[in-house]
C-alpha positions in Angstrom: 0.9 11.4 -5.1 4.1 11.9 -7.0 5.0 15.1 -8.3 7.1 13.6 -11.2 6.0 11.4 -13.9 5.8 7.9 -13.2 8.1 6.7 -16.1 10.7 9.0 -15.2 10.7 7.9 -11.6 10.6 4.0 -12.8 14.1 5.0 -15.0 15.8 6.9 -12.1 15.2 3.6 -9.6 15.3 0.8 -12.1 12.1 -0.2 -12.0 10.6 -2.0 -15.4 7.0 -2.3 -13.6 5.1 0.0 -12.3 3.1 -2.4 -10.3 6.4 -2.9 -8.6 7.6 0.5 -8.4 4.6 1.3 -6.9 4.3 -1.3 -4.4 7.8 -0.6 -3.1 6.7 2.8 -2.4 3.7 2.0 -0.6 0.7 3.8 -2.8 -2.6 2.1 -1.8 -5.6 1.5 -4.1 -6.9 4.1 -3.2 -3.8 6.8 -4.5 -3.8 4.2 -7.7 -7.6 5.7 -8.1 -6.3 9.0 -7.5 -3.7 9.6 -10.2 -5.9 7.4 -12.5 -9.0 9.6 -12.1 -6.2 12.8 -12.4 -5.3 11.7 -15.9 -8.6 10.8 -17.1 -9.7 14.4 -16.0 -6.7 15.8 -18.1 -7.2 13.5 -21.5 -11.3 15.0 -21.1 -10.2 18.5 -21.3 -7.4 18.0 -24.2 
């Protein structure tokens, strides 16, 4: 998992998708689920 923001990341490479940000980088489904379970935990507790 990335220790910076996604969007930031996708600005610094050039990237205007995550989908293909992502998929240069090599996260699998399974880190996807990760970070998306990550934020979902964070907007419950806002």
């Amino acid at each position: 998992m990335s220790l910076y923001p996604i969007v930031l990341l996708l600005l610094v490479t050039g990237h205007k998708k995550e989908v293909t940000f992502l998929s240069n980088v090599g996260a699998s489904s399974l880190d996807k689920a990760r970070k998306l379970n990550e934020l979902f935990k964070k907007s419950l507790t806002l």
